[in-house]
N, C-alpha and C positions, 0 to 999 in steps of 0.2 A: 504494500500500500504506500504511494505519495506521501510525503512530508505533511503537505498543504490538504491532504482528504483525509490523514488522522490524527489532522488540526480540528480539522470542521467534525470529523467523529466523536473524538470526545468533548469539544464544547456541545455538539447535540445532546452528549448523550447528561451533561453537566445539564441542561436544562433540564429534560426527561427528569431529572433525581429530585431539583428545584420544584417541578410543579404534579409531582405525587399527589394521589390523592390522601387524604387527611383519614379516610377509612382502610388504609389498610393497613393501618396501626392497633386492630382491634376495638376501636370503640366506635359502637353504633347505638351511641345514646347520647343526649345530652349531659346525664347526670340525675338528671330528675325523672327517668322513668321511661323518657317519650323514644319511640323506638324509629331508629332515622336510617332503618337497612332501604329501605326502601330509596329514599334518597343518595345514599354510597352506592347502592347500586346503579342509578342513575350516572353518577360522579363519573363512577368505575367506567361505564361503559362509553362515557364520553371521552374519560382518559385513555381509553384503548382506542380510539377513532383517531384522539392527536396523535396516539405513539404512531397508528399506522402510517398514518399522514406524514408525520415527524421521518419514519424510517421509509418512505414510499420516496420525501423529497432527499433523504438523503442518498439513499437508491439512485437516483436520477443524477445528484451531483456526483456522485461515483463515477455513475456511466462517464457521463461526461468529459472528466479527469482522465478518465482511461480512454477516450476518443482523441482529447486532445494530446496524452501521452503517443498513443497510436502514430497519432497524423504526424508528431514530431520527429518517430521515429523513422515514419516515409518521408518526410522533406531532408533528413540527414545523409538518406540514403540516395537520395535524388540528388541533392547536393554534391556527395562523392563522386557520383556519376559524372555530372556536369563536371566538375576539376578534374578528372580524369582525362573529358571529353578535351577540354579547356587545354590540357598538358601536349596531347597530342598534338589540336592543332597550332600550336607552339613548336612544337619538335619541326612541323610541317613545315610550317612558315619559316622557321628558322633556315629548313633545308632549300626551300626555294631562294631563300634570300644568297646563300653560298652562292647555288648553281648562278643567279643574275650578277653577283658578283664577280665570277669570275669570266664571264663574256665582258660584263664592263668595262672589268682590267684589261681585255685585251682590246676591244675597239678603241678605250680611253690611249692606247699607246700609239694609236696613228694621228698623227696632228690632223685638224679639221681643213685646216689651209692648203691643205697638200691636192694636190689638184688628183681625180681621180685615173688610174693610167687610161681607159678607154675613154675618157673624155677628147673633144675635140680641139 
């Protein structure tokens, strides 16, 4: 798992602990008698809708992280490619620039003023 996905894990999961519900500590009464299952239950089941919720969007930023890890890891790869590609036509260009080089040097050794011999 990413650094940054179990950052956002266990701050989730720090909230999750933060907003417990208050009945599952055993008391389903006020003190004076009045029976509040009915209500915890309520609680209860609403607090199981945010967990899912809670764990559905964390689910989804997972994915995500790992799409974007993904994708990072085909543009590095695309990248190598390309400097590889990049290297070659280097080598290429290099090689053509000899070969024009060394015709240059030779036409460069005939002075231009020199009259051509089949000229008239």
């Amino acid at each position: 798992m990413a650094w940054g996905s179990a950052l956002l894990h266990r701050s989730l999961m720090m909230i999750s602990r933060l907003t417990a519900s208050p009945c599952n500590q055993g008391r389903r009464d006020a003190g004076d008698g009045t029976d509040h299952s009915q209500l915890c239950l309520e609680i209860e089941k609403l607090s199981n809708k945010f967990d899912k919720r809670q764990d559905d969007m964390l689910n989804s930023v997972l994915k995500q992280v790992n799409t974007g890890l993904e994708q990072n890891v085909a543009f590095r790869k695309q990248n190598d490619a390309l400097l590889k590609h990049n290297d070659a036509f280097k080598k290429q260009n290099e090689a053509g620039r000899t070969h024009y080089r060394s015709k240059r040097l030779f036409f460069s050794s005939v002075p231009m003023w020199m009259p051509w011999p089949f000229s008239e």
